[in-house]
C-alpha positions as CSV (number, residue, x, y, z in Angstrom):
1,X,-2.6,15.2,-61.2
2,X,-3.3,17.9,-59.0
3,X,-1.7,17.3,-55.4
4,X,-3.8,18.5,-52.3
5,X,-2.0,19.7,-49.2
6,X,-3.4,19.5,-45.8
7,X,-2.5,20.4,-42.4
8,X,-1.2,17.4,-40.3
9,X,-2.2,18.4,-36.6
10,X,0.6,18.4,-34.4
11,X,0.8,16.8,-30.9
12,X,0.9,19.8,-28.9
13,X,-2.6,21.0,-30.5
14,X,-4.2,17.7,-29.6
15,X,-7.4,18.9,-27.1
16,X,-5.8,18.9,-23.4
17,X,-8.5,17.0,-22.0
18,X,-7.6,14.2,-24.5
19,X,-3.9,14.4,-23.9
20,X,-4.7,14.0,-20.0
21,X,-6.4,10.7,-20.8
22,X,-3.5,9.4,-22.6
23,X,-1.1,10.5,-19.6
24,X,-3.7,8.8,-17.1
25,X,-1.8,5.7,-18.9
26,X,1.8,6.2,-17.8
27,X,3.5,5.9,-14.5
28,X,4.7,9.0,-12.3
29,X,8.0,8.9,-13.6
30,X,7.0,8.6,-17.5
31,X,4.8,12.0,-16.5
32,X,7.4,13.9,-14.4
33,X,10.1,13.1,-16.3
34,X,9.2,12.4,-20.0
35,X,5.6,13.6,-20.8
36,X,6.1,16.9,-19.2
37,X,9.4,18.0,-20.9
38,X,8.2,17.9,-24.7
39,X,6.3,20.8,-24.9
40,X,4.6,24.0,-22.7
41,X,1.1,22.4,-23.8
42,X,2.3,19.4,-21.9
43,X,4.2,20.9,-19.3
44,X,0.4,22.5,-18.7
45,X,-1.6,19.3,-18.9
46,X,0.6,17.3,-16.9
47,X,-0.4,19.6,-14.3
48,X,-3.7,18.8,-14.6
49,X,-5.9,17.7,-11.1
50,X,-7.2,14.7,-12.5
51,X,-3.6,12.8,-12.8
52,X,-2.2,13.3,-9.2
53,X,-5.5,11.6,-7.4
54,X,-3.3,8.3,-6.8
55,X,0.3,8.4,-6.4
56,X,1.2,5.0,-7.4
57,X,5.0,3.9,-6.7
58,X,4.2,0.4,-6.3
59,X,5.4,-0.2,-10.0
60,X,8.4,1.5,-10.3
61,X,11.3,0.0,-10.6
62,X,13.3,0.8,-7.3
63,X,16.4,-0.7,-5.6
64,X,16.1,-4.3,-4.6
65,X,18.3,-4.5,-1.2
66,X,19.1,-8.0,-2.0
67,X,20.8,-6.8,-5.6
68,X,24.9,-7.1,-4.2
69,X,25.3,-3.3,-5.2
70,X,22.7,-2.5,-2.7
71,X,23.3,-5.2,0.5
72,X,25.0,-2.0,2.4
73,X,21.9,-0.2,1.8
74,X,19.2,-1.6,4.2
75,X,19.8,1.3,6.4
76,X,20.9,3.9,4.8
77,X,19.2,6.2,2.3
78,X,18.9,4.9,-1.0
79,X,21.0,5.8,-3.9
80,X,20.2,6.7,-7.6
81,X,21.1,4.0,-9.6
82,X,21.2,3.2,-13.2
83,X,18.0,2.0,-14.2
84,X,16.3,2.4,-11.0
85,X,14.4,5.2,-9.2
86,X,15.3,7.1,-6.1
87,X,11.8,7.5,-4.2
88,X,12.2,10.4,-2.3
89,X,13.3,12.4,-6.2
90,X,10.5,10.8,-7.8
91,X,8.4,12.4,-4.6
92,X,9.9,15.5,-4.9
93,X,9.2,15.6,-8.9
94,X,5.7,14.5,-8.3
95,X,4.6,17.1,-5.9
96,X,5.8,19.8,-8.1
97,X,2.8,18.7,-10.3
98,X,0.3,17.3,-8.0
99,X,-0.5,20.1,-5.3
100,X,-2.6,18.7,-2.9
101,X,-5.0,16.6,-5.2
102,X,-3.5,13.3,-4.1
103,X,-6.0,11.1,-2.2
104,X,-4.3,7.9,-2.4
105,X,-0.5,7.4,-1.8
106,X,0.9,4.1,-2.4
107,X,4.4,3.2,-1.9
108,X,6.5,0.2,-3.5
109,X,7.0,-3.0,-1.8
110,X,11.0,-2.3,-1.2
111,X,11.2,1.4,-0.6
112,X,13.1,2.1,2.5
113,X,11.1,4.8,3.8
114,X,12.5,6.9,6.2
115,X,11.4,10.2,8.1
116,X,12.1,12.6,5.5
117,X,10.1,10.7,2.8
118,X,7.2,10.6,5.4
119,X,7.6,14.6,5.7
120,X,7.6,15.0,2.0
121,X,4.6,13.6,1.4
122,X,2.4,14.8,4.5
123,X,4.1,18.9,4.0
124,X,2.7,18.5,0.1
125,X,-0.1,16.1,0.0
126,X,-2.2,17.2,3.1
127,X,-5.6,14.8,1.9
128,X,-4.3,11.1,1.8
129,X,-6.9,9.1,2.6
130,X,-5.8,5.7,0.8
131,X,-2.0,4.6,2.4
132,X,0.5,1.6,1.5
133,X,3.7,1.8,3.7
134,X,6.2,-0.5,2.3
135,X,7.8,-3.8,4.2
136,X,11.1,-1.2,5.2
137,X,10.0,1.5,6.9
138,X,12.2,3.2,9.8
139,X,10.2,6.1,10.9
140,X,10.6,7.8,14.2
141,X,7.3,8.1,16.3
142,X,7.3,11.9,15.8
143,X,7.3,11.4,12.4
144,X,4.3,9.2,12.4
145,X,2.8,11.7,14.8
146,X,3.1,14.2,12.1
147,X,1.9,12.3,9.2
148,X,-0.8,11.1,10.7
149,X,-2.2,14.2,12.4
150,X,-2.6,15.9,8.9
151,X,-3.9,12.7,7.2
152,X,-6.9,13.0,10.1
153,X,-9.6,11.2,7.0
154,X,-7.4,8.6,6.8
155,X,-10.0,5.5,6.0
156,X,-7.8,2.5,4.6
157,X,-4.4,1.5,5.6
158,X,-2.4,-1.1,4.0
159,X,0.9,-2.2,6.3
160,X,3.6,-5.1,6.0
161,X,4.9,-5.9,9.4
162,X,7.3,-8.3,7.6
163,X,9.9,-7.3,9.4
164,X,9.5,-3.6,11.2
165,X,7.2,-5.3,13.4
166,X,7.9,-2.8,16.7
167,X,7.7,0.2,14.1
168,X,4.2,-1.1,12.2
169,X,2.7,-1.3,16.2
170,X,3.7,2.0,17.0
171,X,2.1,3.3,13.6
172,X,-0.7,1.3,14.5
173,X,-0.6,3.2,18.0
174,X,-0.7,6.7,16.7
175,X,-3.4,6.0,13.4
176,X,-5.4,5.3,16.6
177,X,-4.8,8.5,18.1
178,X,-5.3,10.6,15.1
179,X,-7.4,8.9,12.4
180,X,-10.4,8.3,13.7
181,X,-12.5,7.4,10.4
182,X,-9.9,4.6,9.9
183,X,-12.5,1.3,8.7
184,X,-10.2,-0.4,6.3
185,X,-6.6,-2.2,7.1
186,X,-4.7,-4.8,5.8
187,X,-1.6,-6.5,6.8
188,X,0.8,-8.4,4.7
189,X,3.3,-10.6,6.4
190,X,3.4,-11.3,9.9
191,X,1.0,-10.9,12.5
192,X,1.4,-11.7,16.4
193,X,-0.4,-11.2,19.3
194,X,1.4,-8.0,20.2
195,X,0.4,-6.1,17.3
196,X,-3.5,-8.1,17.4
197,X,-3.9,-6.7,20.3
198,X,-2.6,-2.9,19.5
199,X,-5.0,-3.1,16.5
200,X,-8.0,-3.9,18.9
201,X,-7.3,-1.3,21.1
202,X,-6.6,1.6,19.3
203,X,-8.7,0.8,15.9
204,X,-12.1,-0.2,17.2
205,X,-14.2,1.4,14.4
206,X,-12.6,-1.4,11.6
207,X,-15.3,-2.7,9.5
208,X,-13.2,-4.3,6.9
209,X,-9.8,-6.7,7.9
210,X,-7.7,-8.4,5.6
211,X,-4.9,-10.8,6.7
212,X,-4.2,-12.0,3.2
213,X,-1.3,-14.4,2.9
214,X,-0.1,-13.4,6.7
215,X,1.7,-15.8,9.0
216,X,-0.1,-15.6,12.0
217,X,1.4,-16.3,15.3
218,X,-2.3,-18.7,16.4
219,X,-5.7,-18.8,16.2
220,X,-6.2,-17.0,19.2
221,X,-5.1,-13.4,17.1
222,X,-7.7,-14.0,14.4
223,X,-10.1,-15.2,17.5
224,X,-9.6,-11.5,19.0
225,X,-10.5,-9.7,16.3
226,X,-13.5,-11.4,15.7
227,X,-14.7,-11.0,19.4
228,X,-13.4,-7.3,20.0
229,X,-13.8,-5.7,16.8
230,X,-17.2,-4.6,17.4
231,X,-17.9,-2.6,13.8
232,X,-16.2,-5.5,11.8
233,X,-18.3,-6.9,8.9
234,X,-15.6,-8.8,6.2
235,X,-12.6,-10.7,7.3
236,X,-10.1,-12.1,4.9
237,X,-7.9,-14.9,5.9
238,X,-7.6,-16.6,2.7
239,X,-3.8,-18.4,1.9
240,X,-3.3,-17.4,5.6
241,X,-0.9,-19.9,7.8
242,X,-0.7,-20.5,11.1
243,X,2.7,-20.6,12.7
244,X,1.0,-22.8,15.8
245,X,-1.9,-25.4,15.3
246,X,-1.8,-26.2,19.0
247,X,-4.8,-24.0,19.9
248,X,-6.9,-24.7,16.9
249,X,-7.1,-24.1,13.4
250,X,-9.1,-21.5,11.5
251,X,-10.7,-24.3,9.5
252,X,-12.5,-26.1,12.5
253,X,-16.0,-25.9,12.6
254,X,-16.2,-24.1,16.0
255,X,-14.2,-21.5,14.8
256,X,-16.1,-21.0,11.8
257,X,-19.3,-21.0,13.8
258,X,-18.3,-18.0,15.6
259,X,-16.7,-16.1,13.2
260,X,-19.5,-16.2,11.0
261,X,-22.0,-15.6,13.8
262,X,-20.3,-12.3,14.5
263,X,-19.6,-10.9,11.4
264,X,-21.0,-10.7,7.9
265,X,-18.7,-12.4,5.5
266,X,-15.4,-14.5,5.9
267,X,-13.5,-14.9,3.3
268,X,-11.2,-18.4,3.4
269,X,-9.7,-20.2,0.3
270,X,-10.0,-24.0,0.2
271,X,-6.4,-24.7,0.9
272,X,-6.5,-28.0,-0.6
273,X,-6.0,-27.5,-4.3
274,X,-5.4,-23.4,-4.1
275,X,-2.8,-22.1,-6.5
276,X,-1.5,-19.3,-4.4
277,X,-1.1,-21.5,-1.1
278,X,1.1,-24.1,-3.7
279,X,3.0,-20.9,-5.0
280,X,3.3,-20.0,-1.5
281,X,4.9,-23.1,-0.3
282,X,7.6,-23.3,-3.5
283,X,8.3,-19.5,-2.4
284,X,8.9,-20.6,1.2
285,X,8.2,-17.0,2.3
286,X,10.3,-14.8,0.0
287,X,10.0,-11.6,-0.1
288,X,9.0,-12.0,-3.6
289,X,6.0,-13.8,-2.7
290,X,4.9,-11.1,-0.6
291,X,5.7,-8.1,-3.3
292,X,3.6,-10.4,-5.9
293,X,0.8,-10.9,-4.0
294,X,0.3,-7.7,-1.8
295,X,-2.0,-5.5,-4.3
296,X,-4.7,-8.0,-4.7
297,X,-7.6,-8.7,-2.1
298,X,-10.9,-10.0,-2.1
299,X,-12.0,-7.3,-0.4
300,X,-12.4,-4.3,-3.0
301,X,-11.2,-1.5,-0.9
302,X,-8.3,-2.9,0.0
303,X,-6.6,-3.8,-3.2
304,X,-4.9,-1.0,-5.2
């Protein structure tokens, strides 16, 4: 029996263009930190443009403030942890692969994002055009000023005035003064006539709004954007509550009538019967109800 020998190909001789699909598969960290560190071929290929387009930390697992080990923490830098990632390192590791490719930055639910993380990002990825800011942000108005002045094609925005209210108005403020092809923005938690009315004024070009899942303070916020909002086309208000039913509701006929005569297409769940609004009401307005739910929309754009 005469035994053949043949040539195995090895990992680091697999085409680059094909390793780059497979590393389109695996988080930030599993690239910076794993992917890259086998070999020069990878090292090389996780360099490549086409894997930095969206910087996605919404997956990561990152320091939940309400862990015991982390209660101290709500104000302060975060930590690195066992088993969980620092954002600001996994930044800093990202950018020494990305350049300025990045288009899309999204951050996770519970970062606590403070000036410096801001800085990181805007210094090394100058084209963001995509942003999620997570529920904990405590960023100085300078630092906004900054951010937002180099991300000038800025088009969708995606906040959670949860509980930085003041801070997601002042954001609000200067994406006004700087961002001028803003058309997309979603909120995600709670919404009141202060910040409906900062949203109206400085972001008049919005075509597409989506209050998914927000507690809104009355009708009469949801009522302004409909009548002031002059470029808007597709509102979102499905799973939506109403902290006050005392000036209407959004499921009255009159308010429907209006709505729909101004804009294009309203988007409402049934209420009666919806899963999420049942979820919703077992959750009674945890934070992880919010983190679950945040990334989806009906509206296309504004999911991610």
């Amino acid at each position: 029996m005469v035994m053949r020998s043949r040539k195995v190909p090895r990992w680091e001789n697999m085409d680059r263009d094909i390793l780059a699909k497979i590393f389109e598969m695996l988080n930030v960290v599993d690239i910076t930190m794993g992917a890259s560190r086998v070999c020069v071929t990878w090292f090389l290929v996780a360099h490549q443009k086409s894997l930095w387009k969206t910087i996605n930390l919404a997956n990561l697992q990152l320091a939940d403030f309400k862990h015991p080990r982390l209660q101290n923490l709500r104000f302060e830098s975060q930590n690195v942890i066992e088993g969980l990632h620092n954002p600001r390192r996994v930044l800093l590791e990202i950018t020494k692969f990305s350049g300025t490719a990045p288009t899309n930055l999204f951050f996770n639910f519970y970062s606590f994002i403070e000036d410096e993380d801001l800085i990181i990002a805007f210094e090394r990825m100058p084209n963001i055009r995509k942003l999620v800011l997570s529920q904990w942000c405590n960023i100085s108005e300078n630092a906004y000023q900054l951010a937002f002045s180099q991300w000038k094609n800025l088009h969708t925005l995606i906040i959670s005035p949860h509980f930085f209210l003041k801070g997601m108005v002042k954001c609000v403020r200067v994406v006004g003064e700087n961002c001028t092809n803003l058309t997309n923005l979603k909120l995600s938690g709670h919404v009141d006539k202060y910040l409906t009315e900062e949203i109206v004024r400085y972001l008049p070009k919005l075509k597409r709004v989506s209050m998914r899942c927000c507690v809104i303070d009355s009708v009469q916020e949801v009522s302004l954007f409909i009548t002031c909002l002059q470029n808007l086309t597709i509102l979102n208000l499905s799973h939506c509550v109403l902290k006050t039913l005392v000036k209407g509701s959004l499921f009255e006929e009159s308010f429907i009538k209006i709505a729909t005569r101004k804009i294009d297409t309203l988007i409402m769940c049934s209420k009666v019967g919806c899963r999420l609004c049942e979820d919703r009401s077992r959750a009674l307005e945890s934070d992880a109800f919010y983190e679950k739910h945040w990334r989806n929309d009906e509206i296309k754009e504004l999911e991610f």
